[in-house]
C-alpha positions in Angstrom: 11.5 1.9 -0.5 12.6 -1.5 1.2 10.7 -3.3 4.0 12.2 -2.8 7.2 13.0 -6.8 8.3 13.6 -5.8 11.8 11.7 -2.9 14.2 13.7 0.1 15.4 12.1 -0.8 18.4 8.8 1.2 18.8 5.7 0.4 19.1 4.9 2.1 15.6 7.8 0.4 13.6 6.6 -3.1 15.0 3.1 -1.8 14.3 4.6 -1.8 10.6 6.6 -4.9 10.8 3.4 -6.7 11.9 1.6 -5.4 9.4 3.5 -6.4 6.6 3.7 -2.3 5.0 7.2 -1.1 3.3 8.2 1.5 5.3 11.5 3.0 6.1 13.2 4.2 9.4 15.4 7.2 9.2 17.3 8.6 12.2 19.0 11.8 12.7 20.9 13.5 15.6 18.2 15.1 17.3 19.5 18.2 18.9 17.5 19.1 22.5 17.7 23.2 21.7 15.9 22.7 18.3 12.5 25.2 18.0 10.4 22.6 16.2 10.6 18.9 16.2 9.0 18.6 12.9 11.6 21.1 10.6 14.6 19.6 12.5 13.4 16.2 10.5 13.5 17.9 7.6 15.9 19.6 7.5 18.4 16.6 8.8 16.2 14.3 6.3 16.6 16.5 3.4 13.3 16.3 2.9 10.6 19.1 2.2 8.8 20.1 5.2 5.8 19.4 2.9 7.0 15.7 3.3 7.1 15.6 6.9 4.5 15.1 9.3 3.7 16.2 12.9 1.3 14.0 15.2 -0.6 16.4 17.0 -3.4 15.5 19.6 -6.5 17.7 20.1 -9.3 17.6 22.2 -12.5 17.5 20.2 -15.9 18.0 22.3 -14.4 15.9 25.2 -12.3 13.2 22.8 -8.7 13.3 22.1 -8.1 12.7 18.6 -5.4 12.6 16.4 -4.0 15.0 13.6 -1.0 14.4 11.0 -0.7 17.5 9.1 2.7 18.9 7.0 5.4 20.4 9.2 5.2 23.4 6.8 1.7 24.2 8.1 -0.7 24.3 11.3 -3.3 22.3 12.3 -6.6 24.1 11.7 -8.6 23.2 15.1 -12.7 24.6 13.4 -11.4 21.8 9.9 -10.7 19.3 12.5 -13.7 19.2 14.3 -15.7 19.5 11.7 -13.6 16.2 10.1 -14.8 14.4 13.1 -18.3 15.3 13.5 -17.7 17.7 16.3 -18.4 21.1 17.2 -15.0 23.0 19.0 -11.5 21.1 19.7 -8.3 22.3 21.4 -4.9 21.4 21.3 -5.1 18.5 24.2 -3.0 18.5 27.4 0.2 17.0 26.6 0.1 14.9 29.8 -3.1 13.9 28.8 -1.5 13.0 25.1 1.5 11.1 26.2 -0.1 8.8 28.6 -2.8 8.2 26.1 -0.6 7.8 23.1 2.5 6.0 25.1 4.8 8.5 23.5 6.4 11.5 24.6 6.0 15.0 22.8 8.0 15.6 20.2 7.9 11.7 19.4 4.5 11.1 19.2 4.0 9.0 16.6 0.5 8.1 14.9 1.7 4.4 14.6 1.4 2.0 17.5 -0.3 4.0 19.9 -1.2 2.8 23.4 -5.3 3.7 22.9 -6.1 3.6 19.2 -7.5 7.1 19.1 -9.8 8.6 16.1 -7.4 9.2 13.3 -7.6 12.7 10.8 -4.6 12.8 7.7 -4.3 16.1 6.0 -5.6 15.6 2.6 -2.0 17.1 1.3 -0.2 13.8 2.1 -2.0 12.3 -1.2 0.5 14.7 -3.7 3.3 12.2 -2.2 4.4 8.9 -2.9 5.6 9.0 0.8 5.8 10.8 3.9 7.7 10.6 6.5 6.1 10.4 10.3 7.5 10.4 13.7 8.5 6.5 14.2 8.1 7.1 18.0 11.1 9.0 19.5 12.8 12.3 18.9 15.0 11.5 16.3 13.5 8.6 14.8 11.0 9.5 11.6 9.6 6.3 9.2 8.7 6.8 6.1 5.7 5.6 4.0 3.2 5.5 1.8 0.1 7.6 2.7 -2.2 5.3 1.7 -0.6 2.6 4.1 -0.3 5.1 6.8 -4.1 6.2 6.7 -4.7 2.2 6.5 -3.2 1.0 9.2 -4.5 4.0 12.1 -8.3 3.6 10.4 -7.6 7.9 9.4 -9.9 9.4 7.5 -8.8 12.2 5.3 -9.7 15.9 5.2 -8.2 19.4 4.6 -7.1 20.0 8.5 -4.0 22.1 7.8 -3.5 25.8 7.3 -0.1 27.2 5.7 
């Protein structure tokens, strides 16, 4: 994996770029129509859904926090709050999440965001060398190492995903 010497122009691949991390940007066609943002990356990626990640936001007692779990799987809301210390979360108003994050749905991207928010990685991104994350737009995924990934947002990791 070569290190990216100049941004694709997000915050989260300058994030990277400051940083110093090998990472790299891959960008696909992203069709409008598509059902889920996450398995059009894979698919146009060639990469296993079990590779690719989705940034979701949640709301846990009160807090929006961050989850990056597989595209091949759900985010498990009672494993989340209980990775955070908290009692019940929901999925987070998506207003709420893009003015927060600085990204819009679908592109959120757990790299770079506006307000660093608490950070949970689905303990299944360890089984890969890398995994590919939204790099801040629809159509736009950067791939890296997990380790570097949980490094640089401050995530801690836990199971949070359900098939």
């Amino acid at each position: 994996m070569a290190k990216k010497q100049q941004s694709a122009g997000t915050p989260a691949t300058t994030a990277l770029t400051r940083a110093g991390l090998p990472y790299t940007v891959h960008a696909y066609a992203h069709d409008p129509a598509a059902g889920s943002y996450g398995e059009e990356a894979a698919e146009a990626l060639g990469v296993s859904p079990d590779r690719v990640f989705k940034t979701l936001v949640a709301e846990v007692d009160g807090a929006l926090t961050v989850a990056v779990v597989p595209v091949s799987g759900s985010l498990d809301l009672k494993a989340l709050a209980a990775a955070v210390g908290g009692k019940k979360a929901t999925m987070a108003d998506p207003v709420a999440a893009e003015r927060t994050t600085g990204y819009v749905r679908g592109g959120i991207s757990p790299l770079g965001q506006r307000k660093a928010l608490p950070t949970v990685l689905d303990e299944s991104a360890a089984r890969h060398g890398t995994i590919c994350v939204s790099a801040g737009r629809r159509g736009l995924e950067v791939e890296l190492s997990p380790t570097d990934l949980a490094a640089l947002t401050g995530a801690t990791t836990a199971a949070i995903a359900k098939p």
